[in-house]
PATORLUM-465265 format. One record per residue (C-alpha): residue number from 0; residue in one letter; x, y, z. Coordinates in pm, 1 decimal. Example, Ala and Ser with C-alpha at 12.3 -4.5 7.8 and 13.67 -1.06 7.14 Angstrom:
<sites>
resi | resn | c1 | c2 | c3
0 | A | 1230.0 | -450.0 | 780.0
1 | S | 1367.0 | -106.0 | 714.0
</sites>
This chain:
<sites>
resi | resn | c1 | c2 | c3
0 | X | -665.5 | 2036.2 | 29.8
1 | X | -901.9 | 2058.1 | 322.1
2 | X | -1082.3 | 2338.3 | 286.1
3 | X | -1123.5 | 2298.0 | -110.5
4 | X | -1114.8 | 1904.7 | -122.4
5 | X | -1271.1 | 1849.7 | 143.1
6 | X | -1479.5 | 2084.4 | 308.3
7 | X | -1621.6 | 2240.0 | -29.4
8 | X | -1597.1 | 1876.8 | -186.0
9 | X | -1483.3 | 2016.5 | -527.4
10 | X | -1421.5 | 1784.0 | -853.4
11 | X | -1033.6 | 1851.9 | -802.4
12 | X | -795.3 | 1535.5 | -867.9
13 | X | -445.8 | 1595.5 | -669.5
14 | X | -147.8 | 1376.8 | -779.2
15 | X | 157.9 | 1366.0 | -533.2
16 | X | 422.1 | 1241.8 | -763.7
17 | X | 750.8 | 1083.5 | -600.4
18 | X | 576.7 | 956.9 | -269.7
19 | X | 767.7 | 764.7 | -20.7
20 | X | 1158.2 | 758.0 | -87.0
21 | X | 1201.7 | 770.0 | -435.7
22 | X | 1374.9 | 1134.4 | -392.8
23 | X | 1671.7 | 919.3 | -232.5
24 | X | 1963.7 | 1180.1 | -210.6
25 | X | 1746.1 | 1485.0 | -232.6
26 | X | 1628.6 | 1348.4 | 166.4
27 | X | 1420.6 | 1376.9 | 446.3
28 | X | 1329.4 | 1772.0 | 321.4
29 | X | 1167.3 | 1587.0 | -46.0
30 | X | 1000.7 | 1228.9 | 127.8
31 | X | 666.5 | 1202.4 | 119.7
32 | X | 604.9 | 958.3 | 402.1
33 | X | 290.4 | 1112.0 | 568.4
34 | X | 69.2 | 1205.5 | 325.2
35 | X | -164.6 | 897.4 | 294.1
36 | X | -212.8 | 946.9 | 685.7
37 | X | -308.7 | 1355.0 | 617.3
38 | X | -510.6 | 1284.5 | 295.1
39 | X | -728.1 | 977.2 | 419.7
40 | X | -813.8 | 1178.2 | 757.9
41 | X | -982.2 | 1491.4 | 545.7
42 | X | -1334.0 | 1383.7 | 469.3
43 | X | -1470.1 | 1350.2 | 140.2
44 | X | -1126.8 | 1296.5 | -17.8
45 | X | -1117.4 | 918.8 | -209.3
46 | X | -720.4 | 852.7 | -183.9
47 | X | -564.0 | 615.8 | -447.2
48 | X | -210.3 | 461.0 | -464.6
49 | X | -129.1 | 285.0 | -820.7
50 | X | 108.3 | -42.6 | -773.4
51 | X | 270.7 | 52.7 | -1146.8
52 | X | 260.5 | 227.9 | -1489.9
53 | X | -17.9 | 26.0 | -1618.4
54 | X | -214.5 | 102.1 | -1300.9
55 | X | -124.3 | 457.2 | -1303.9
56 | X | -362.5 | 436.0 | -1638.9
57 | X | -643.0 | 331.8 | -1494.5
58 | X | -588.1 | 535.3 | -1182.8
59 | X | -593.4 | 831.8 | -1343.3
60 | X | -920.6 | 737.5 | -1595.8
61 | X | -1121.8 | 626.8 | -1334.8
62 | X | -1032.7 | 942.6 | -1092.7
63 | X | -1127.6 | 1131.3 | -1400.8
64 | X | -1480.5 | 949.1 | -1374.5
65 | X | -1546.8 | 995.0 | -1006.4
66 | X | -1713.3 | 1289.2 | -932.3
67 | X | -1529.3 | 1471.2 | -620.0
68 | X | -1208.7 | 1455.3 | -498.7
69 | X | -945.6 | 1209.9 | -490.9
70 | X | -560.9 | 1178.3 | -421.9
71 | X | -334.9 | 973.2 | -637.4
72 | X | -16.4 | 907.8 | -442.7
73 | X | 232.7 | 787.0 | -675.3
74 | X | 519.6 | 569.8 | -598.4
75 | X | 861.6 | 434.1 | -716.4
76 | X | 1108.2 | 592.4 | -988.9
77 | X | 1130.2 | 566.5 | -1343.8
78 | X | 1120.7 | 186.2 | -1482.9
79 | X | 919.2 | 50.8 | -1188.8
80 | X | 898.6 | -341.4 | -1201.8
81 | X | 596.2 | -437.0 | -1411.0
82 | X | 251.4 | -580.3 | -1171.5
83 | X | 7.4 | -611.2 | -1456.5
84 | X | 149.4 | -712.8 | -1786.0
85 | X | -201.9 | -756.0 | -1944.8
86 | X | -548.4 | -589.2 | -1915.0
87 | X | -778.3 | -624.2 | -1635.2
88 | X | -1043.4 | -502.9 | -1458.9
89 | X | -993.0 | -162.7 | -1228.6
90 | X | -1297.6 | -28.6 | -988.5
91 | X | -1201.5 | 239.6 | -698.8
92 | X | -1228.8 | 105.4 | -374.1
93 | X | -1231.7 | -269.5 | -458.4
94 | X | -904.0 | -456.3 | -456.2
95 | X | -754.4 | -693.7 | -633.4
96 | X | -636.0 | -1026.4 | -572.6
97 | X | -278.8 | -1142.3 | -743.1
98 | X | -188.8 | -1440.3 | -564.3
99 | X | -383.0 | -1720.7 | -393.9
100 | X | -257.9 | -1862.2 | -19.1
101 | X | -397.0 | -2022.6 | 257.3
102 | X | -200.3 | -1930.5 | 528.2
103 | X | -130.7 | -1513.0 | 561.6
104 | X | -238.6 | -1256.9 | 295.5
105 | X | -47.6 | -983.0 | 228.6
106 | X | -211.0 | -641.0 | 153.5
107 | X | 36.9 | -373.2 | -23.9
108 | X | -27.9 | -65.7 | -254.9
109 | X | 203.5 | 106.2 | -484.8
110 | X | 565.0 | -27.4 | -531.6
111 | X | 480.6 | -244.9 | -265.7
112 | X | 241.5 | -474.3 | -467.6
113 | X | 574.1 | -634.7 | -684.8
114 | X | 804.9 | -697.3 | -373.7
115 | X | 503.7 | -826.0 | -178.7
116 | X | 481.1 | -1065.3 | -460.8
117 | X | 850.0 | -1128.1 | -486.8
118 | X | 818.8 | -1194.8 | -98.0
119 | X | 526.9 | -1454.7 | -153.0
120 | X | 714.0 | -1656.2 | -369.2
121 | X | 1041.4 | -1669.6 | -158.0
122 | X | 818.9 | -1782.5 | 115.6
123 | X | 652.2 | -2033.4 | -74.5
124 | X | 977.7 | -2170.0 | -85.0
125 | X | 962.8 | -2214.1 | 281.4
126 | X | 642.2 | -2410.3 | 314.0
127 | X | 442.7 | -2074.8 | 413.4
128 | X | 97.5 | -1991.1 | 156.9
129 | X | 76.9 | -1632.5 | 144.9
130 | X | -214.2 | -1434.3 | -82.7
131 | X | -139.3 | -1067.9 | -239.1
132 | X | -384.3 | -856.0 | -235.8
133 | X | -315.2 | -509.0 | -436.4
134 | X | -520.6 | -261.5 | -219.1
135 | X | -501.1 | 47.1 | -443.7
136 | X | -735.6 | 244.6 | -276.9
137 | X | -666.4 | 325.0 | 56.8
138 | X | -995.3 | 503.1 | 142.5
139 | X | -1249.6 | 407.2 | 91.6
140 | X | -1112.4 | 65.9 | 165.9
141 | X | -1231.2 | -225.9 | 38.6
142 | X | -1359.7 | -381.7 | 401.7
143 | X | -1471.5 | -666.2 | 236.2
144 | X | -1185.0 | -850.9 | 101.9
145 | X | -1007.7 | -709.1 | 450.0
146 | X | -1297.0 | -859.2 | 662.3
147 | X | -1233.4 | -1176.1 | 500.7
148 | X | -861.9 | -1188.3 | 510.4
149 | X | -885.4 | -1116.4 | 867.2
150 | X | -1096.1 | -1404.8 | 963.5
151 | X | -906.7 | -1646.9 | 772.9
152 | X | -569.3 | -1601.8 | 867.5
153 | X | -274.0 | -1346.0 | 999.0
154 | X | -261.3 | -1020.1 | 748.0
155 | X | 70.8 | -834.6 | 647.2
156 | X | 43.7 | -516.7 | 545.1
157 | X | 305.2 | -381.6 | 345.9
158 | X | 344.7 | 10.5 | 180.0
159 | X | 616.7 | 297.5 | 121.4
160 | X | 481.5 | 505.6 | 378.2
161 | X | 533.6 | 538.1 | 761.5
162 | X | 401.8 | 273.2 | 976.8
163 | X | 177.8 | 561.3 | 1081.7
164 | X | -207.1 | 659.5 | 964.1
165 | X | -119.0 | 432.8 | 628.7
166 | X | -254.4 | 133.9 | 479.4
167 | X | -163.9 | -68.5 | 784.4
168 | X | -350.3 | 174.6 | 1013.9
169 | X | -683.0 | 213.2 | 803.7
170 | X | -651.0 | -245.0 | 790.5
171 | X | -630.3 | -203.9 | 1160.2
172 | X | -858.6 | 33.3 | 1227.6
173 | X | -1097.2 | -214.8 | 1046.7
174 | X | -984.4 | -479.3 | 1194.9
175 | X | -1129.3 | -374.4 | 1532.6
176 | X | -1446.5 | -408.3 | 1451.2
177 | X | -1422.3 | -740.1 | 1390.8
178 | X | -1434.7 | -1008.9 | 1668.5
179 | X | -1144.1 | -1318.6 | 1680.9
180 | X | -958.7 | -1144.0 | 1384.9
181 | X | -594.2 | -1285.7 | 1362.9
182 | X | -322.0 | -1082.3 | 1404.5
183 | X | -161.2 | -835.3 | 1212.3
184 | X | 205.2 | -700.2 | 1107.0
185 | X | 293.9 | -379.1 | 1018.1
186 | X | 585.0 | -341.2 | 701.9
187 | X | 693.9 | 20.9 | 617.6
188 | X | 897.1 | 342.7 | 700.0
189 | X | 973.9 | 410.7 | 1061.7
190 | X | 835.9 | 677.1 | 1277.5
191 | X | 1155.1 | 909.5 | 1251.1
192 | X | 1368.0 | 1070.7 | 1018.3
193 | X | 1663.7 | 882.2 | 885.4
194 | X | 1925.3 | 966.9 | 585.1
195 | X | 1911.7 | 997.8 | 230.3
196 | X | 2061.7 | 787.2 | 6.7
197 | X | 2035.0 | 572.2 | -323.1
198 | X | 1669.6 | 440.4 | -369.7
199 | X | 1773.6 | 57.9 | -397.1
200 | X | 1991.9 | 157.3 | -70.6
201 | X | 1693.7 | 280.0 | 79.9
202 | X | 1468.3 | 25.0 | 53.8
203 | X | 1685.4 | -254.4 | 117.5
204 | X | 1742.0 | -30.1 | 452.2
205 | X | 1379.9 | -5.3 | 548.9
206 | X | 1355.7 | -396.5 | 478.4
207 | X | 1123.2 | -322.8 | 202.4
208 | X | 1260.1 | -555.1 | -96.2
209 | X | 1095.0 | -889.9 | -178.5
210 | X | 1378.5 | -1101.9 | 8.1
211 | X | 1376.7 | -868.3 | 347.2
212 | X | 974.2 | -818.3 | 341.7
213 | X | 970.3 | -1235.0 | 342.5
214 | X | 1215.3 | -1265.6 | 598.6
215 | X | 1039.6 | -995.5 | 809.7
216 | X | 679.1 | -1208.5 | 740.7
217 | X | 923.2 | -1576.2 | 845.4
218 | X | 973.0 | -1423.7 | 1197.7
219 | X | 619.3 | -1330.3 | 1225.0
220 | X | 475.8 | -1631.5 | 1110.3
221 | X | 753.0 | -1836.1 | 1348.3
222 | X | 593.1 | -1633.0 | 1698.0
223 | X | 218.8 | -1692.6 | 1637.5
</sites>
């Protein structure tokens, strides 16, 4: 991947199928928990994480368009929850706004985008605006909408992937450049190995369902 991908910048597409902890009892040996963090630091390489089937469509028609290489990380198991249930409009490196708020946003990828949603709604509930923001393509990252987000308001950033050198990092590292940004929380997979187990089990675990990702995003928004 770096040498080919990378250094020699060939026209390769490279799809990591059953990313994060889909593998469940297969365990730590089968995760993939690192690999946005290894693909985004190799130059050259665009890195793309669908948020369901529909998006895996586009994903993999517009990768097929881009000329160089790219990394599709896919997510989740077999009947993921639906995102998009209609058409809409897909461009690498631009993200996509599902949900309106005026207080937080919330910026997942891949099987994050539907509990992030799930999450927004429950905290609706609870007097607290929250926007979704399905940020699909990790690199190049759409530095707009995350300028923005960052100026308005706290940002949440939520993926199936270790807290490490993920989306969260690459919002961060953005984030820096920017003066009186608000603060920022980081949702995903811990720095360590842990044990294998049912998906569901998993993720309820790793507090990365729509209930436990809004009661993580409650405490956060209670200390600032």
């Amino acid at each position: 991947m770096r040498v080919n991908l990378g250094c020699m910048s060939l026209n390769v597409k490279a799809v990591g199928i059953s990313s994060g902890l889909s593998m469940a009892h297969f365990g730590n040996s089968h995760y993939g928990l690192e690999d946005i963090s290894a693909m985004r630091s190799i130059p050259n390489v665009t890195v793309l994480c669908p948020a369901d089937g529909a998006e895996i469509f586009k994903t993999v028609f517009a990768a097929a368009e881009l000329k160089g290489p790219a990394y599709i990380r896919l997510t989740g198991g077999v009947n993921n929850p639906v995102v998009y249930d209609s058409d809409y409009e897909f461009s690498i490196g631009k993200s996509i706004k599902l949900r309106d708020g005026d207080d937080l946003t919330i910026i997942a990828n891949g099987t994050m985008v539907y509990h992030s949603i799930e999450a927004a709604k429950i905290l609706q509930g609870d007097g607290i605006s929250a926007s979704v923001f399905n940020m699909h393509t990790v690199k190049p990252l759409d530095v707009t909408a995350v300028d923005k987000a960052a100026l308005k308001g706290p940002i949440v950033t939520v993926e199936e992937h270790s807290v490490i050198g993920g989306l969260g990092s690459a919002v961060a590292e953005r984030k820096s450049t920017l003066r009186n940004a608000f603060p920022q929380l980081f949702i995903g997979l811990p720095d360590s190995y842990g044990k294998s187990g049912d998906y569901q089990y998993l993720l309820e675990k790793h507090g990365l369902t729509g209930e436990l990702i809004a009661g993580k995003i409650r405490g956060f928004w209670r200390g600032i």
